[in-house]
KOLMIMAR-788332 format. One record per atom (N, C-alpha, C): atom name; residue in one letter; z, y, x; residue number from 1. Coordinates in steps of 0.001 Angstrom, whole numbers. Layout:
PT, name, resn, zz, yy, xx, resi
PT, CA, A, Z, Y, X, NUM
...
//
This chain:
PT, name, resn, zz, yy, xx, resi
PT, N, X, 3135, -10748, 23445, 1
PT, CA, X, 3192, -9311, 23486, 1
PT, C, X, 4393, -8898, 24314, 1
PT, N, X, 4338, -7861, 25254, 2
PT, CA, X, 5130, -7241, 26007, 2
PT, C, X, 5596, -6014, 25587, 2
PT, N, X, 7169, -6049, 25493, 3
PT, CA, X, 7101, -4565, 24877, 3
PT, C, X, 7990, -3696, 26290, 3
PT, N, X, 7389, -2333, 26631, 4
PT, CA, X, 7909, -1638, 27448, 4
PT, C, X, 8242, -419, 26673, 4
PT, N, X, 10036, 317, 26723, 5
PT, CA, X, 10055, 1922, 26480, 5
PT, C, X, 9736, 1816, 25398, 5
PT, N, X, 9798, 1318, 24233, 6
PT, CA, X, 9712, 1258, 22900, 6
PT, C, X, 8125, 1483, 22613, 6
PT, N, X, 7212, 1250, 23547, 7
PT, CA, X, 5943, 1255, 23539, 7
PT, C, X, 5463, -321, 23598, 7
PT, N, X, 4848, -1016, 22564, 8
PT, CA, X, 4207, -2450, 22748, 8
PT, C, X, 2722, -2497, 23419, 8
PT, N, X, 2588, -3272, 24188, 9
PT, CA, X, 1158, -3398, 24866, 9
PT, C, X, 1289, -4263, 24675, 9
PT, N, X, -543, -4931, 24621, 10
PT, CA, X, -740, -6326, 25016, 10
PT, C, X, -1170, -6908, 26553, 10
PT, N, X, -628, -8116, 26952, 11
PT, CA, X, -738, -8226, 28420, 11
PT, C, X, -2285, -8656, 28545, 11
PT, N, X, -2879, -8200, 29574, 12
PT, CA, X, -4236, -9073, 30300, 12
PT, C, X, -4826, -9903, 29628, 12
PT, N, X, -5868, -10616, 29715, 13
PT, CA, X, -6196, -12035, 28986, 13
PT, C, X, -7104, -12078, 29989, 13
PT, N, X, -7117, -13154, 30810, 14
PT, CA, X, -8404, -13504, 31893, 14
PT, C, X, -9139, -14996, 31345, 14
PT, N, X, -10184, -14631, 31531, 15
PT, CA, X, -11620, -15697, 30810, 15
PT, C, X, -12374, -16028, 31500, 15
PT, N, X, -11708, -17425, 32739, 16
PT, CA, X, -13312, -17435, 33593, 16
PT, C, X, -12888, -16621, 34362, 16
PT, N, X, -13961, -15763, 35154, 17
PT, CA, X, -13964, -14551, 36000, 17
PT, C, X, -13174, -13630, 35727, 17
PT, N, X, -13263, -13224, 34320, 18
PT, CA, X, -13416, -11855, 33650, 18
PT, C, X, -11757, -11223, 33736, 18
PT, N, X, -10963, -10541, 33262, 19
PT, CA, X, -10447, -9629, 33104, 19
PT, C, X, -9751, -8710, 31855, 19
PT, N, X, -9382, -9019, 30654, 20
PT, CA, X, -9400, -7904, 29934, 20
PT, C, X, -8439, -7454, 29728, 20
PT, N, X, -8654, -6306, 29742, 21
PT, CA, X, -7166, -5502, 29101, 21
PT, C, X, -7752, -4117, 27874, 21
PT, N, X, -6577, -4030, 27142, 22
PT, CA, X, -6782, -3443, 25814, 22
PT, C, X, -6285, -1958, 26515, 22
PT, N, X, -6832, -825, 26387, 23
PT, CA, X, -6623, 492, 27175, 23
PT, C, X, -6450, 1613, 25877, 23
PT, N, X, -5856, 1386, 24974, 24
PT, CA, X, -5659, 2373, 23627, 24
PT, C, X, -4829, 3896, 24039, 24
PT, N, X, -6013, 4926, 23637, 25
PT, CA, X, -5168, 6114, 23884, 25
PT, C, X, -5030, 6919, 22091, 25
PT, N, X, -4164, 7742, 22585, 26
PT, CA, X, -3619, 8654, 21905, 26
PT, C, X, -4656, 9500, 21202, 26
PT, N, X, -5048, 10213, 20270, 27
PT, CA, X, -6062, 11527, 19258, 27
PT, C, X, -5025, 12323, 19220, 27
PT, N, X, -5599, 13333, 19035, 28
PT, CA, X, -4698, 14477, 18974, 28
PT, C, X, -4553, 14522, 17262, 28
PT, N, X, -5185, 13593, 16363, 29
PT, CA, X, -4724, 13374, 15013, 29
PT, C, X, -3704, 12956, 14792, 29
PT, N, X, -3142, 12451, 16351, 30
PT, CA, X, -1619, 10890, 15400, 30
PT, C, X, -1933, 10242, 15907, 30
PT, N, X, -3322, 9477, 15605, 31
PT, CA, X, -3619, 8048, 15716, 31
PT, C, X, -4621, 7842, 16875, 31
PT, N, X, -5263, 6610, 17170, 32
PT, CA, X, -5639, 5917, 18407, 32
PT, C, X, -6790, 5384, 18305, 32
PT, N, X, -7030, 5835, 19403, 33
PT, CA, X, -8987, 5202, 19727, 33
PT, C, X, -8947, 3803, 20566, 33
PT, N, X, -9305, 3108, 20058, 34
PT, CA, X, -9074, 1753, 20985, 34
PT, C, X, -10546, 1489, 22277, 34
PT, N, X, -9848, 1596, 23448, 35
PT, CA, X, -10926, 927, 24413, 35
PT, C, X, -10628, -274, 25020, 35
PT, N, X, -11452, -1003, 26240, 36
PT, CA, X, -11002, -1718, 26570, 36
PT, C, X, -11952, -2054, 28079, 36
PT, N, X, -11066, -2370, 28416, 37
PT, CA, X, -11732, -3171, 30352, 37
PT, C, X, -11646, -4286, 30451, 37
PT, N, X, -13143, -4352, 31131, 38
PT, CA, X, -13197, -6104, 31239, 38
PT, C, X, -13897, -5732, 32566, 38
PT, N, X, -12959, -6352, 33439, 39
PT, CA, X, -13058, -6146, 34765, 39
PT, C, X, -13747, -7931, 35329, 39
PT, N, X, -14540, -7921, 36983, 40
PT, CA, X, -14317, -9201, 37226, 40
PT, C, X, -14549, -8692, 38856, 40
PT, N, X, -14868, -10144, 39547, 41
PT, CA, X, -14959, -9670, 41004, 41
PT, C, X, -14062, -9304, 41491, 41
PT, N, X, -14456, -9021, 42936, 42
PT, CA, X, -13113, -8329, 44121, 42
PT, C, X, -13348, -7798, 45208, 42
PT, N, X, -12853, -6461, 46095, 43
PT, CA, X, -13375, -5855, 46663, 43
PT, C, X, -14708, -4875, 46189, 43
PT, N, X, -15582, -5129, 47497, 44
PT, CA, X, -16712, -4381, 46993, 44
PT, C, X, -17688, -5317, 46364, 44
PT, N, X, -17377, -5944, 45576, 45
PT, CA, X, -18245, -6788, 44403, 45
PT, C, X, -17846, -6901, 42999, 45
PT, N, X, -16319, -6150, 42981, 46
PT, CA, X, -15878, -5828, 41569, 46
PT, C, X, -16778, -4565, 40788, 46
PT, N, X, -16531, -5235, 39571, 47
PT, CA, X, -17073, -4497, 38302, 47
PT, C, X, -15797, -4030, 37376, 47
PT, N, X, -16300, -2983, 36772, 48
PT, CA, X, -15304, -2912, 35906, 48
PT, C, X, -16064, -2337, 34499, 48
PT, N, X, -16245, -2735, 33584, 49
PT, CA, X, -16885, -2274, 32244, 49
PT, C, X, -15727, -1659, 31295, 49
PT, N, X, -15703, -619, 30875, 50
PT, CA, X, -14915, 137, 29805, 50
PT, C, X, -15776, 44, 28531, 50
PT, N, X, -15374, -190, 27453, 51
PT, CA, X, -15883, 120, 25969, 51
PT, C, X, -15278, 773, 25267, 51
PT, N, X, -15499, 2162, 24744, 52
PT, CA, X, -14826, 2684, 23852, 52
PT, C, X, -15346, 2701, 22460, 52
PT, N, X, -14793, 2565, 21532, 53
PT, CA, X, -14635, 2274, 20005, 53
PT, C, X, -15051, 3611, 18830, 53
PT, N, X, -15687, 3716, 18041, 54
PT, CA, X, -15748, 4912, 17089, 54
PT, C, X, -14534, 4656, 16488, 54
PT, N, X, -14321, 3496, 15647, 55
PT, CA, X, -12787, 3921, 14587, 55
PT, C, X, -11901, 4477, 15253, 55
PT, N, X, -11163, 4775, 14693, 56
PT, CA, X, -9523, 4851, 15214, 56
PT, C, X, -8618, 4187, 14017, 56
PT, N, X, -7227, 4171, 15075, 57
PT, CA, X, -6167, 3116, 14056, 57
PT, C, X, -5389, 3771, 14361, 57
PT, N, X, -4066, 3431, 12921, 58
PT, CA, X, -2649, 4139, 12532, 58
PT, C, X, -1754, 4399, 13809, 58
PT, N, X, -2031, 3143, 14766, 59
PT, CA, X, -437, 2756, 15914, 59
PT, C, X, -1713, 2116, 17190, 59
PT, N, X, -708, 2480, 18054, 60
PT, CA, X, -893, 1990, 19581, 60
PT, C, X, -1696, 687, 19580, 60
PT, N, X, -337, -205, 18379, 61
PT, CA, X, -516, -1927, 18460, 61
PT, C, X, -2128, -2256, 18180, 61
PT, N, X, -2443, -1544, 16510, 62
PT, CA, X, -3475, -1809, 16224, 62
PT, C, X, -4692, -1989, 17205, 62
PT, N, X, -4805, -422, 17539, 63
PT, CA, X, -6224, -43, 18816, 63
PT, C, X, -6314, -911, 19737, 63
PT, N, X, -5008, -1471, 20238, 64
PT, CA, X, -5251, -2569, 21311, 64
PT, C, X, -5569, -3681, 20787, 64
PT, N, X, -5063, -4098, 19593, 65
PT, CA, X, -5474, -5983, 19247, 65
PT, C, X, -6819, -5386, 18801, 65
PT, N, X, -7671, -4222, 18228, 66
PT, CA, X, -8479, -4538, 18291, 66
PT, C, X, -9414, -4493, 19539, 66
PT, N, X, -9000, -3354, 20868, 67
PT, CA, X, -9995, -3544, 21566, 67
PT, C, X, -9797, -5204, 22551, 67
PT, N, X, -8632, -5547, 22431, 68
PT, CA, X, -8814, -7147, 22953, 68
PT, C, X, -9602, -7771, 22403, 68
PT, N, X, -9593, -7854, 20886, 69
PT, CA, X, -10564, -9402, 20349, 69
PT, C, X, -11864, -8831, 20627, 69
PT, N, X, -12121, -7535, 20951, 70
PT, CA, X, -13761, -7268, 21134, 70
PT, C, X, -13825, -7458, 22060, 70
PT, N, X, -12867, -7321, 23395, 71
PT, CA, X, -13397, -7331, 24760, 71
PT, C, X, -13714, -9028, 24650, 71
PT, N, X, -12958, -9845, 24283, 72
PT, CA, X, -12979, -11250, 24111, 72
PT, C, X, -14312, -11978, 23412, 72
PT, N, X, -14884, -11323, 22520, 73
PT, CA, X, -16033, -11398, 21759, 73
PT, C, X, -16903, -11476, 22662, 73
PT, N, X, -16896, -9791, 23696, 74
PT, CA, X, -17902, -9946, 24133, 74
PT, C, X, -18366, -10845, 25646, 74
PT, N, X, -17403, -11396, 26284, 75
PT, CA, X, -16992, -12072, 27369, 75
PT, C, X, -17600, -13848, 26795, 75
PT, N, X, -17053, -13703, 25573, 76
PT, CA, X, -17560, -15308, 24757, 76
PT, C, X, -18728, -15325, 24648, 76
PT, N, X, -19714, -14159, 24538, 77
PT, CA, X, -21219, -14152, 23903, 77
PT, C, X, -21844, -14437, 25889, 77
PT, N, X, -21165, -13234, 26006, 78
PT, CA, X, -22008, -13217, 27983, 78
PT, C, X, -21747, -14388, 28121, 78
PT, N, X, -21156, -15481, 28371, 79
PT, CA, X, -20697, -16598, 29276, 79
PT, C, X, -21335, -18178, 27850, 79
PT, N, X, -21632, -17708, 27238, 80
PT, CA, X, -22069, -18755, 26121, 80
PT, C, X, -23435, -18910, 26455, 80
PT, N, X, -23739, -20695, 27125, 81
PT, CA, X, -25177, -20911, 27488, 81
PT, C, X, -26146, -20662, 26765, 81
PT, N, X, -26817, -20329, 26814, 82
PT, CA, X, -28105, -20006, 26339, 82
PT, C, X, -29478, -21174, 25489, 82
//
């Protein structure tokens, strides 16, 4: 974990091709909607997929570890032979 400005993020996680990063914003409740990008490719052959989340969580930290282990979930299921 990287902490910047008294703000903690989590860094990147690349899988294979893929890309992810945990993209958690702010509610105007307090608390945080967790999304996440799972990017791959380069140039004009990049993708970039966003997922955003129904829950929300207490802190920044939370929304992101959770939208990482989902972006990770779902990167494990796509790339898992068939």
């Amino acid at each position: 974990m990287i902490h910047n400005n008294n703000t903690s993020s989590l860094t990147p996680v690349t899988i294979g091709k893929y890309r992810i990063a945990a993209c958690p914003r702010p509610l105007e409740t307090g608390r945080y909607a967790a999304q996440v990008s799972i990017a791959s490719g380069s140039g004009s052959a990049s993708t970039d997929r966003v997922m955003r989340f129904c829950d929300d969580f207490p802190s920044h930290d939370a929304a992101a570890h959770y939208a990482l282990s989902q972006g990770i979930i779902w990167v494990s299921e796509t790339t898992r032979p068939q």
